[in-house]
PDB file of N, CA, C and O in Angstrom:
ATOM      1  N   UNK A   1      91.650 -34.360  37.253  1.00  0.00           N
ATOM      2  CA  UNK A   1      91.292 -34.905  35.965  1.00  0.00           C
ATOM      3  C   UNK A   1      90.706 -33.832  35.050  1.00  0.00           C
ATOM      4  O   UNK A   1      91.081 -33.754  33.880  1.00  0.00           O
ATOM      5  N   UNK A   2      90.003 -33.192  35.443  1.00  0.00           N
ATOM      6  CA  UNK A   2      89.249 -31.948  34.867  1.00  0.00           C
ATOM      7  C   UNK A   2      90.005 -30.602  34.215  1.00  0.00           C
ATOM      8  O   UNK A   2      89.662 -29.794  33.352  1.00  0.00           O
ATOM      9  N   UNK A   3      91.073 -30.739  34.961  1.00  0.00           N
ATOM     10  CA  UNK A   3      92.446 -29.281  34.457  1.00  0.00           C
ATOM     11  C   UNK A   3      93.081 -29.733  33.649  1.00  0.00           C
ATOM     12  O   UNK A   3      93.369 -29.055  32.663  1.00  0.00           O
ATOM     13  N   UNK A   4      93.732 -31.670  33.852  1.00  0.00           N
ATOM     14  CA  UNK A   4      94.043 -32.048  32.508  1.00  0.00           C
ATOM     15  C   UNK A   4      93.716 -31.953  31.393  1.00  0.00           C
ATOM     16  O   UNK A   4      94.390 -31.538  30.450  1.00  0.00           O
ATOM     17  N   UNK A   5      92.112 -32.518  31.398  1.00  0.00           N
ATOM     18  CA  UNK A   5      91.389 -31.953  30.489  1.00  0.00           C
ATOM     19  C   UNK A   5      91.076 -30.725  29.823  1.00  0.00           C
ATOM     20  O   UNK A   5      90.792 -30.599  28.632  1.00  0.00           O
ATOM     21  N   UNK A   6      91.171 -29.603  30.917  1.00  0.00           N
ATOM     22  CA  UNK A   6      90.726 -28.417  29.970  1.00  0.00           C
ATOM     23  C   UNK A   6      92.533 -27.896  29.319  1.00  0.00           C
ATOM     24  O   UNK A   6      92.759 -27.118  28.391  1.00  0.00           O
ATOM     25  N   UNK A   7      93.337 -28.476  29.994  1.00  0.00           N
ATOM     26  CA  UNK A   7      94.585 -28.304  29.708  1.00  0.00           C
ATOM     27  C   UNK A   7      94.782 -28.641  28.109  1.00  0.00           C
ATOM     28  O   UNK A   7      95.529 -27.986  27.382  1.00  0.00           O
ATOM     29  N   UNK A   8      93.952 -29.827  27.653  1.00  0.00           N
ATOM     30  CA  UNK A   8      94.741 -30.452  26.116  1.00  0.00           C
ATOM     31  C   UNK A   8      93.499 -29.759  25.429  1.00  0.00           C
ATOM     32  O   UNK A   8      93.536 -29.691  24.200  1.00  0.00           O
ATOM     33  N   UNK A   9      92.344 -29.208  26.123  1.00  0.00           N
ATOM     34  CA  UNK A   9      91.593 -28.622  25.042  1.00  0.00           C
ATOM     35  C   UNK A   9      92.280 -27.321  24.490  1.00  0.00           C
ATOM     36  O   UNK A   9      92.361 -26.933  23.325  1.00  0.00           O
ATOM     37  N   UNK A  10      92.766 -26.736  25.685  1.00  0.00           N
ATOM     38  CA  UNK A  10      93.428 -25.837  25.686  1.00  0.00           C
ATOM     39  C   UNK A  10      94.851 -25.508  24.620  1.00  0.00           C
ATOM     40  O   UNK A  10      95.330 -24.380  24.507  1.00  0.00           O
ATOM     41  N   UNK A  11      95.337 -26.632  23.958  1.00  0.00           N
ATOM     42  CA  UNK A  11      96.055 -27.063  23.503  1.00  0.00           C
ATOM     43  C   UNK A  11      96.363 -27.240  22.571  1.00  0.00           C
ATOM     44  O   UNK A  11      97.420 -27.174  21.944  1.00  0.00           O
ATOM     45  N   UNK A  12      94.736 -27.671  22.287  1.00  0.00           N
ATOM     46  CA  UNK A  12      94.674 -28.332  21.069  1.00  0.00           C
ATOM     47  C   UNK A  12      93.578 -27.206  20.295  1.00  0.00           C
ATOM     48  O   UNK A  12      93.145 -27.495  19.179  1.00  0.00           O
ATOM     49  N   UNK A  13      93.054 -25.543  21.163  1.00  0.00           N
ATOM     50  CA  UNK A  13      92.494 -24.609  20.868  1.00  0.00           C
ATOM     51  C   UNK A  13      93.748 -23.580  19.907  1.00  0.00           C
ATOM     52  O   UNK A  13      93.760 -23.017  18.813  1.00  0.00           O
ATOM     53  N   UNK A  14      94.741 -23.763  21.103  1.00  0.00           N
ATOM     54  CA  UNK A  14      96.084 -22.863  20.498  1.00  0.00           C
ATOM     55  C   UNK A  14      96.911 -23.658  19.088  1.00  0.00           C
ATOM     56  O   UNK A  14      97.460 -22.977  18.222  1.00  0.00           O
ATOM     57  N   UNK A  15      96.892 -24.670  19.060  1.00  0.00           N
ATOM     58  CA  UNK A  15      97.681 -24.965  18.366  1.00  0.00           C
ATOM     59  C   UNK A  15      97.585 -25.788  16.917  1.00  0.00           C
ATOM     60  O   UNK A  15      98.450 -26.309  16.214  1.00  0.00           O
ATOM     61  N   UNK A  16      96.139 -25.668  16.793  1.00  0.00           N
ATOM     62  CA  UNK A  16      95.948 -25.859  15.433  1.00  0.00           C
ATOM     63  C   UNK A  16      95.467 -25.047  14.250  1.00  0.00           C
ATOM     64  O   UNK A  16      94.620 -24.261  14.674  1.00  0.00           O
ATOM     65  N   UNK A  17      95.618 -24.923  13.145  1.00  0.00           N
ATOM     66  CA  UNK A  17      96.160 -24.737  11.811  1.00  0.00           C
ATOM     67  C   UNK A  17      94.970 -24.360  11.062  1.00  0.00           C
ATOM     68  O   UNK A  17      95.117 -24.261   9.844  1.00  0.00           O
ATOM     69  N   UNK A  18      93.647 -24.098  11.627  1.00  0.00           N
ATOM     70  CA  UNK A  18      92.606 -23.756  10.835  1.00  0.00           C
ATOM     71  C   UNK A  18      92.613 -22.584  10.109  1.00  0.00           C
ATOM     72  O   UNK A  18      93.229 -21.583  10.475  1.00  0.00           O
ATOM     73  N   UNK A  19      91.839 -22.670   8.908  1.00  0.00           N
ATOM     74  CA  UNK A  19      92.199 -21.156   8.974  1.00  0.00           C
ATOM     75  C   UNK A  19      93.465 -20.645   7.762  1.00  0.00           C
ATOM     76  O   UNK A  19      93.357 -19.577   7.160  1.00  0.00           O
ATOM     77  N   UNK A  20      94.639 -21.604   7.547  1.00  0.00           N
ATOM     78  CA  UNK A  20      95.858 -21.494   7.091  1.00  0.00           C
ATOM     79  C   UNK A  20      95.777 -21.907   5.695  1.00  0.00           C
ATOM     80  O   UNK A  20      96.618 -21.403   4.951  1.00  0.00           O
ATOM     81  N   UNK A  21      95.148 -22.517   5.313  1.00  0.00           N
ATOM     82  CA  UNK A  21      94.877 -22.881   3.839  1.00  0.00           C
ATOM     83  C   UNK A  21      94.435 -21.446   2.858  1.00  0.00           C
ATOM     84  O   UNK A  21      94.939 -20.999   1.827  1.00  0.00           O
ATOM     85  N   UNK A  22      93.232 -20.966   3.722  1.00  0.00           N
ATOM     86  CA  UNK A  22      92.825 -19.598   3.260  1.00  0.00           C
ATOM     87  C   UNK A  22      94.315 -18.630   2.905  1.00  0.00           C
ATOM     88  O   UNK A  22      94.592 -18.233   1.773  1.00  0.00           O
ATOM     89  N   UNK A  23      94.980 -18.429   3.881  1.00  0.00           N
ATOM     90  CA  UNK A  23      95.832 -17.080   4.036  1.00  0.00           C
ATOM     91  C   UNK A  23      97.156 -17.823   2.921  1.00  0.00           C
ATOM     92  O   UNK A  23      97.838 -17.143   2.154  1.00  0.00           O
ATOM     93  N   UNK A  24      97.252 -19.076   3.056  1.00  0.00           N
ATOM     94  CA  UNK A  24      98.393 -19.700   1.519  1.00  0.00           C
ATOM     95  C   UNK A  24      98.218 -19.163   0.732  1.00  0.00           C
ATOM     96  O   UNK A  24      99.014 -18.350   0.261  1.00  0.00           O
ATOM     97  N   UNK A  25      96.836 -19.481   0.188  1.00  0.00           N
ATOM     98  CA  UNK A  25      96.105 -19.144  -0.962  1.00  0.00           C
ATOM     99  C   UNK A  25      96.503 -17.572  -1.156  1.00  0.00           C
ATOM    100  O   UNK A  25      97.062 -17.240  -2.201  1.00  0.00           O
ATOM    101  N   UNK A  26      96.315 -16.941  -0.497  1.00  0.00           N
ATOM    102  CA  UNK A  26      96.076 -15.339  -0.563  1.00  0.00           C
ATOM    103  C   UNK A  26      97.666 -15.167  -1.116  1.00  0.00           C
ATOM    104  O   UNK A  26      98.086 -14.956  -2.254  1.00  0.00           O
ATOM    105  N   UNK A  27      98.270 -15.321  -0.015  1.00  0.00           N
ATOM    106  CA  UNK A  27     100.351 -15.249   0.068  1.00  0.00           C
ATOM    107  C   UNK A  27     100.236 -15.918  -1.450  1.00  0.00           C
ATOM    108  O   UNK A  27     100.672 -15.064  -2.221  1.00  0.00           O
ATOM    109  N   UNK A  28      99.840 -17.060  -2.169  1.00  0.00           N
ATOM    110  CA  UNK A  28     100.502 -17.376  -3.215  1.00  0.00           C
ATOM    111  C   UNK A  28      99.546 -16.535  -4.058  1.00  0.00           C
ATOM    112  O   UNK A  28     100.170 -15.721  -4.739  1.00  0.00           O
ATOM    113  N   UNK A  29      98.540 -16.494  -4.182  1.00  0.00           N
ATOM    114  CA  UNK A  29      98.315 -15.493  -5.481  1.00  0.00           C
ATOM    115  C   UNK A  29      99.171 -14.549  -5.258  1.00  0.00           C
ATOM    116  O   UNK A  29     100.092 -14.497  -6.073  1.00  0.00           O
ATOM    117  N   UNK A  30      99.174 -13.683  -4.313  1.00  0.00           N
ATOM    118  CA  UNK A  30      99.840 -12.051  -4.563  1.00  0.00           C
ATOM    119  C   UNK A  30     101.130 -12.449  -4.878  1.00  0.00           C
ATOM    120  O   UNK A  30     101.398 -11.883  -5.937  1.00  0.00           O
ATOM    121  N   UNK A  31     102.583 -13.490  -4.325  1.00  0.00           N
ATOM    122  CA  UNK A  31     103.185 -13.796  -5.214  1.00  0.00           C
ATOM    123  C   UNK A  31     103.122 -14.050  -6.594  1.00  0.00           C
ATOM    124  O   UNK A  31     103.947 -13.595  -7.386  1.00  0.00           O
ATOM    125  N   UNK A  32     102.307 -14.661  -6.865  1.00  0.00           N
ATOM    126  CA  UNK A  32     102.331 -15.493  -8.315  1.00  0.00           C
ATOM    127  C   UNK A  32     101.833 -14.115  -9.529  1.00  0.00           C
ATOM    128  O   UNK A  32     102.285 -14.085 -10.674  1.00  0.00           O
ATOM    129  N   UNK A  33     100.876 -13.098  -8.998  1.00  0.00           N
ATOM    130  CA  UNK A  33     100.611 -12.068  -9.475  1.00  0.00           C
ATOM    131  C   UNK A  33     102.202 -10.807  -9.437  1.00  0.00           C
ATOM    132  O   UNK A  33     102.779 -10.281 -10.389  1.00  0.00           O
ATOM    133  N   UNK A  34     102.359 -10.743  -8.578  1.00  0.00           N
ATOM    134  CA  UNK A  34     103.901  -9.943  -8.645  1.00  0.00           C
ATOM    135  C   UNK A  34     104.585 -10.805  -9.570  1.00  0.00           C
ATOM    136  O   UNK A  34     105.145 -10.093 -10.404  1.00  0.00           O
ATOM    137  N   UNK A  35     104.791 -12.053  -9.794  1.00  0.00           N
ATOM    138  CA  UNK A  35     106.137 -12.513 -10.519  1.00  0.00           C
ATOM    139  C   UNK A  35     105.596 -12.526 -11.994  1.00  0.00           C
ATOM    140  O   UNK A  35     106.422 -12.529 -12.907  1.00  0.00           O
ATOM    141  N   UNK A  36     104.377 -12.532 -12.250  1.00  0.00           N
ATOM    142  CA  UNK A  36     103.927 -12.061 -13.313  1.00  0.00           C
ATOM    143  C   UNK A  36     103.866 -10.802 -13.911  1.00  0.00           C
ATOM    144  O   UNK A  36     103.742 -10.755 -15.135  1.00  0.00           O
ATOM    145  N   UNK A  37     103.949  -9.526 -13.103  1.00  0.00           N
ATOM    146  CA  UNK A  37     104.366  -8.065 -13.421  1.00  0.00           C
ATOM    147  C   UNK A  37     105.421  -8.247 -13.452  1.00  0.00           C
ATOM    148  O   UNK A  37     105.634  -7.713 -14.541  1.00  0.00           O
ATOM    149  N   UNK A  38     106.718  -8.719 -13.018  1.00  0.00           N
ATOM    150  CA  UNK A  38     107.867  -8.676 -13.177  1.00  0.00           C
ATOM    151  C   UNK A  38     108.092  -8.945 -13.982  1.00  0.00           C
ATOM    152  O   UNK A  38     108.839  -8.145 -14.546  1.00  0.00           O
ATOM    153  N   UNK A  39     107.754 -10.128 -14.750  1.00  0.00           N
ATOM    154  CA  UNK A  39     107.699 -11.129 -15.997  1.00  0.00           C
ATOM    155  C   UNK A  39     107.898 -10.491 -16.994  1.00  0.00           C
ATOM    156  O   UNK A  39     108.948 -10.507 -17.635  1.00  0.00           O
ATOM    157  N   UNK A  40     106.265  -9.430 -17.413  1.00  0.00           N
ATOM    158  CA  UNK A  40     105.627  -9.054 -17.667  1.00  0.00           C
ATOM    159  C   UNK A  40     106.574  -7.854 -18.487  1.00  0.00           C
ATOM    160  O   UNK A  40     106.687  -7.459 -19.647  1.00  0.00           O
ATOM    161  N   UNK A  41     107.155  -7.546 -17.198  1.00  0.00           N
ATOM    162  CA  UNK A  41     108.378  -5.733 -17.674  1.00  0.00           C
ATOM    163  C   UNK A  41     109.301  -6.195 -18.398  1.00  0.00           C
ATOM    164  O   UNK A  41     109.597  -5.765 -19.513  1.00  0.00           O
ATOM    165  N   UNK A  42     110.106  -7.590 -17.510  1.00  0.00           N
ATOM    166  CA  UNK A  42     111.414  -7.663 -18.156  1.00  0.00           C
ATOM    167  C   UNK A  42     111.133  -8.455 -20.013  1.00  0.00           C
ATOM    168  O   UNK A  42     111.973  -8.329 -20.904  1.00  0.00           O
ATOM    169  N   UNK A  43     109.947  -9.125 -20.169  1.00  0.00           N
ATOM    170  CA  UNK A  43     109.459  -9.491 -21.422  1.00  0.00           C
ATOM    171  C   UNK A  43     109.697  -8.216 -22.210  1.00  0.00           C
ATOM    172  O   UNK A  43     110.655  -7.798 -22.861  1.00  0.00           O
ATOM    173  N   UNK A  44     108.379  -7.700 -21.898  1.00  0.00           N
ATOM    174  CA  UNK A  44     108.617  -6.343 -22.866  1.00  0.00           C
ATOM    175  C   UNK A  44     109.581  -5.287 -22.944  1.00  0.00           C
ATOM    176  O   UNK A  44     109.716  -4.371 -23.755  1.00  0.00           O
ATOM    177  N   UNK A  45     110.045  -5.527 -22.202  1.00  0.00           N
ATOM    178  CA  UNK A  45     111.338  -4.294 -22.266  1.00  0.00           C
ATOM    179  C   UNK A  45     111.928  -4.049 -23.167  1.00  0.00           C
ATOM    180  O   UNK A  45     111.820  -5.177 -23.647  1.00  0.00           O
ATOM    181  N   UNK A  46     112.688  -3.367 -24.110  1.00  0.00           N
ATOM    182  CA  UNK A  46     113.852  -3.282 -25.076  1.00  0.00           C
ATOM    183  C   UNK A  46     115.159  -4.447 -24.908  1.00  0.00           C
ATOM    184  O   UNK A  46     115.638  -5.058 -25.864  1.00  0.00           O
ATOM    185  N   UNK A  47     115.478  -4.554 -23.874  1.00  0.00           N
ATOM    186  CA  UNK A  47     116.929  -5.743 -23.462  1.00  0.00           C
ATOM    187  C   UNK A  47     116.376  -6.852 -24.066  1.00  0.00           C
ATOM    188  O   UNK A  47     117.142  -7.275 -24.932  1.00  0.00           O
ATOM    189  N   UNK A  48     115.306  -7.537 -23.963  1.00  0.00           N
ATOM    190  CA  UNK A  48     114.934  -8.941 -23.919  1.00  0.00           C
ATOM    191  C   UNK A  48     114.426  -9.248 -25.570  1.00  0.00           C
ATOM    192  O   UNK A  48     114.672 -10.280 -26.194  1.00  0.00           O
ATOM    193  N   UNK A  49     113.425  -7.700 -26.225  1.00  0.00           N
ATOM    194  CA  UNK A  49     113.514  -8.148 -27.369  1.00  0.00           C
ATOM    195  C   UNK A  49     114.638  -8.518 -28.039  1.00  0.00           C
ATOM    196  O   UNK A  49     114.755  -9.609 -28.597  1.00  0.00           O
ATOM    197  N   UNK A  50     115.840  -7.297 -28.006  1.00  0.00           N
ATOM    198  CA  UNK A  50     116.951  -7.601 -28.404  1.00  0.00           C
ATOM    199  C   UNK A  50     117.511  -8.339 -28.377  1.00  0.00           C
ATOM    200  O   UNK A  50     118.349  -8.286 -29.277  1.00  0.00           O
ATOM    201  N   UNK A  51     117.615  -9.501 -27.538  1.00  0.00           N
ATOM    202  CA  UNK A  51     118.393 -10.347 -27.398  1.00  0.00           C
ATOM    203  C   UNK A  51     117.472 -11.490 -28.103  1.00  0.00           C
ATOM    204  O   UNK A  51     118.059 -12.404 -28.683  1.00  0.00           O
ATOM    205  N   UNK A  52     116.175 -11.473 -28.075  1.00  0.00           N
ATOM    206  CA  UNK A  52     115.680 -12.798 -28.929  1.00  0.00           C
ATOM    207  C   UNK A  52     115.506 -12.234 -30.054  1.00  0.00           C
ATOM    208  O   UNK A  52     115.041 -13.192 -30.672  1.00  0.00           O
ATOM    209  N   UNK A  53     115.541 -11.089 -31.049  1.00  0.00           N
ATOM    210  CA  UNK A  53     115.985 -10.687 -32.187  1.00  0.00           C
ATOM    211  C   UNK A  53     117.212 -11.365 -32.615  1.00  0.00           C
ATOM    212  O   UNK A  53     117.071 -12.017 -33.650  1.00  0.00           O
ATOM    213  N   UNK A  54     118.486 -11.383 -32.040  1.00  0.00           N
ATOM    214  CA  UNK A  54     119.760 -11.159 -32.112  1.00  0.00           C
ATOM    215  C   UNK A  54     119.568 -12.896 -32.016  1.00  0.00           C
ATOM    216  O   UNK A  54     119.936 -13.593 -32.961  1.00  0.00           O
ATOM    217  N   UNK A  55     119.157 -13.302 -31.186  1.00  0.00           N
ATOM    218  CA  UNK A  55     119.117 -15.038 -31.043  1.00  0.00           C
ATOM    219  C   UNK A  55     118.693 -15.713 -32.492  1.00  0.00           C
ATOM    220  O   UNK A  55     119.411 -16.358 -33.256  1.00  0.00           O
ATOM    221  N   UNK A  56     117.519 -15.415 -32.606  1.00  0.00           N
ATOM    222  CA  UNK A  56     116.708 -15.746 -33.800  1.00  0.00           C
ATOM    223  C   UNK A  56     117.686 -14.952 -35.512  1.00  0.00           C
ATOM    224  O   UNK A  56     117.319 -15.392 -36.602  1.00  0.00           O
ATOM    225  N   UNK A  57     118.675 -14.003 -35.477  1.00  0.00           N
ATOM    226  CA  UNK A  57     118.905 -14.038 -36.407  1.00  0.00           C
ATOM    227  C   UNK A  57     120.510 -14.819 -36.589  1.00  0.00           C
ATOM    228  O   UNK A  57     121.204 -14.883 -37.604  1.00  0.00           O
ATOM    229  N   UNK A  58     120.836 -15.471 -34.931  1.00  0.00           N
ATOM    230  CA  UNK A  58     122.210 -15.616 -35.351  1.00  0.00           C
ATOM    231  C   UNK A  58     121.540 -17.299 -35.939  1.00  0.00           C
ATOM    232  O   UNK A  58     122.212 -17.984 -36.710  1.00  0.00           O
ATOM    233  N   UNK A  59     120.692 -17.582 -35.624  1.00  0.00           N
ATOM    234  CA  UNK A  59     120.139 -18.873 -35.620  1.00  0.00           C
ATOM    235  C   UNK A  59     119.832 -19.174 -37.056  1.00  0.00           C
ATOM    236  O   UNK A  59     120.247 -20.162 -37.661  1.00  0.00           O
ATOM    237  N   UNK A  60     119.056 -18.220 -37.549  1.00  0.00           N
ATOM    238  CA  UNK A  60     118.594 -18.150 -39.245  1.00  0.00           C
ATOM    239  C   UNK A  60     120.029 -18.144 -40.107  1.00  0.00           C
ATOM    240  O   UNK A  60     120.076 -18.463 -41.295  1.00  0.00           O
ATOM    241  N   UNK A  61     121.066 -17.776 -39.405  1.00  0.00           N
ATOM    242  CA  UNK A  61     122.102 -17.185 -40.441  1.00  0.00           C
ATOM    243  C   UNK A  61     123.059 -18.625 -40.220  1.00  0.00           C
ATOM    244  O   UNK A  61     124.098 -18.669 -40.879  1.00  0.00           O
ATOM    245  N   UNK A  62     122.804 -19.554 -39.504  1.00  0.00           N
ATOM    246  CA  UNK A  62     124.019 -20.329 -39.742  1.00  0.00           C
ATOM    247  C   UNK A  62     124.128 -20.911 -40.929  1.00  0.00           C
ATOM    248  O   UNK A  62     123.080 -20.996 -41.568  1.00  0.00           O
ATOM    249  N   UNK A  63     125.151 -21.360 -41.435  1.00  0.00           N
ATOM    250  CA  UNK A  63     125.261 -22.419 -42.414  1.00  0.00           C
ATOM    251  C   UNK A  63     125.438 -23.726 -42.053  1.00  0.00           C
ATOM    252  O   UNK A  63     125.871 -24.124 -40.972  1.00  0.00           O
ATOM    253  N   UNK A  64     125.048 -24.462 -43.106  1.00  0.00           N
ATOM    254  CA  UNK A  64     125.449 -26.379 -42.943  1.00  0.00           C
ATOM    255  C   UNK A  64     126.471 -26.603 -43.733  1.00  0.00           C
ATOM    256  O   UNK A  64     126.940 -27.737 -43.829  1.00  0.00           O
TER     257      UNK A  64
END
């Protein structure tokens, strides 16, 4: 009865999840911070103004 016992403590020592909320947290900021430098480049870059320049004037120029 006693080995059973230390068996599911044993069990239930290995196999739970404490602890894991912390290290999410960590994994999603440093994602969420990288996809924001990425963001960040391809925003400012030359390609992207250009193209919402070029958007915004084909947009101004239509006629009705």
């Amino acid at each position: 009865m006693t080995s059973r016992r230390a068996l599911r403590r044993l069990a239930a020592l290995t196999t739970g999840d404490d602890g894991m909320s912390t290290t999410e947290y960590a994994i999603g900021t440093i994602a969420a911070a990288a996809f924001a430098a990425v963001l960040y480049t391809v925003v400012t870059g030359n390609s992207v103004g250009e193209l919402l320049d070029s958007l915004i004037r084909n947009a101004l120029s239509v006629s009705f």
